[in-house]
C-alpha positions in Angstrom: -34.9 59.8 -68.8 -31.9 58.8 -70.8 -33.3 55.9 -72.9 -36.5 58.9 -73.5 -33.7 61.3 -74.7 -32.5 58.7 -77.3 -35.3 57.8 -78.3 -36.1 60.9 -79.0 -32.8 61.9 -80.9 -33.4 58.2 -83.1 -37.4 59.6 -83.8 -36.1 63.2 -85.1 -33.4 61.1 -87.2 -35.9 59.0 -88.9 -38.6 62.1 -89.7 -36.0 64.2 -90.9 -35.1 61.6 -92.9 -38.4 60.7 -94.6 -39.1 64.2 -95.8 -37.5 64.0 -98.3 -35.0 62.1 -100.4 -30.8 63.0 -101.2 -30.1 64.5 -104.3 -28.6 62.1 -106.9 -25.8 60.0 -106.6 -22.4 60.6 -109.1 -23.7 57.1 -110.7 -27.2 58.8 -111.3 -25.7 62.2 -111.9 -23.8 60.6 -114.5 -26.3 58.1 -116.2 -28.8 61.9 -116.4 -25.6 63.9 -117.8 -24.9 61.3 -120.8 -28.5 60.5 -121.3 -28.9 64.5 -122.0 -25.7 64.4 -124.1 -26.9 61.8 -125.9 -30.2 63.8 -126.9 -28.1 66.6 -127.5 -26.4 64.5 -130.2 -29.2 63.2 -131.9 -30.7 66.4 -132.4 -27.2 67.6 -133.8 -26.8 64.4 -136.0 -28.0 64.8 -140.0 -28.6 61.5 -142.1 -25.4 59.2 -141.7 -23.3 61.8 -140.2 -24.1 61.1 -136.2 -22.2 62.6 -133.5 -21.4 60.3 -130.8 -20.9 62.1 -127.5 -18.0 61.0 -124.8 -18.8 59.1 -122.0 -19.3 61.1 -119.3 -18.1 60.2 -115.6 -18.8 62.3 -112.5 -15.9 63.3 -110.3 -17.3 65.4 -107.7 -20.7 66.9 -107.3 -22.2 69.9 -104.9 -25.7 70.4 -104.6 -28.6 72.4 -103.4 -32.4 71.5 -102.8 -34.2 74.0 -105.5 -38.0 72.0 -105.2 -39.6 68.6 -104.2 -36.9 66.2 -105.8 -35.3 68.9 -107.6 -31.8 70.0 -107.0 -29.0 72.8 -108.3 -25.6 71.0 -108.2 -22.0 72.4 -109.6 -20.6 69.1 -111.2 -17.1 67.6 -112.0 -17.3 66.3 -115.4 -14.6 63.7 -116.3 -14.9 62.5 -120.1 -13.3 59.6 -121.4 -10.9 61.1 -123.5 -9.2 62.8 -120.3 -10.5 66.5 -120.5 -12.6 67.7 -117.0 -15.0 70.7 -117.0 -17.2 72.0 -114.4 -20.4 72.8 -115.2 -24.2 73.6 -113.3 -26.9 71.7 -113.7 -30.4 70.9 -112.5 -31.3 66.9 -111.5 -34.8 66.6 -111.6 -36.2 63.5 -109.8 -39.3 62.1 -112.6 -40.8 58.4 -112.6 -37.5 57.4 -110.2 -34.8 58.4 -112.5 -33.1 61.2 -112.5 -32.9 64.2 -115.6 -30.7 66.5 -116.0 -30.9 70.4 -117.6 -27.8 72.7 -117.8 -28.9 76.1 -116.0 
């Protein structure tokens, strides 16, 4: 009766853990963060004069499931040149990498 009780416990485990993947990672947070501020900048830059975003690392992250592979996460933002921010934003899961959207 004991080995059917952990068996059972290891059977839950594995199904709950198939339904669905973890939100990102603060490596994929922050690849989707600097990828978006990188568009941002290109669409800011005229001619010659380009804007070159700071590189973006991610010290903490909280998040909530919002969809399928989409999640609502508070986010830690440490940029290179020493300033930190907190700011929301909304990881989207598309072709196995990760996108981000300020909400």
């Amino acid at each position: 009766m004991r080995h059917l009780s952990i068996c059972l416990v290891l059977l839950c485990t594995l199904a709950l853990g198939a339904c669905g993947g973890a939100g990102p990672t603060k490596k994929e947070a922050a690849e989707a963060v600097n990828e978006l501020a990188s568009e941002v900048a290109k669409a800011f830059s005229f001619g010659s004069r380009s804007i070159e975003p700071a590189k973006i690392e991610v010290g903490d992250l909280k998040c909530s499931v919002a969809g399928q592979d989409i999640y609502d996460c508070a986010v830690l933002l440490k940029r290179d040149d020493g300033n930190e921010g907190q700011d929301n934003y909304r990881f989207t899961k598309l072709g196995g990498k990760w996108r981000a959207e300020r909400i």
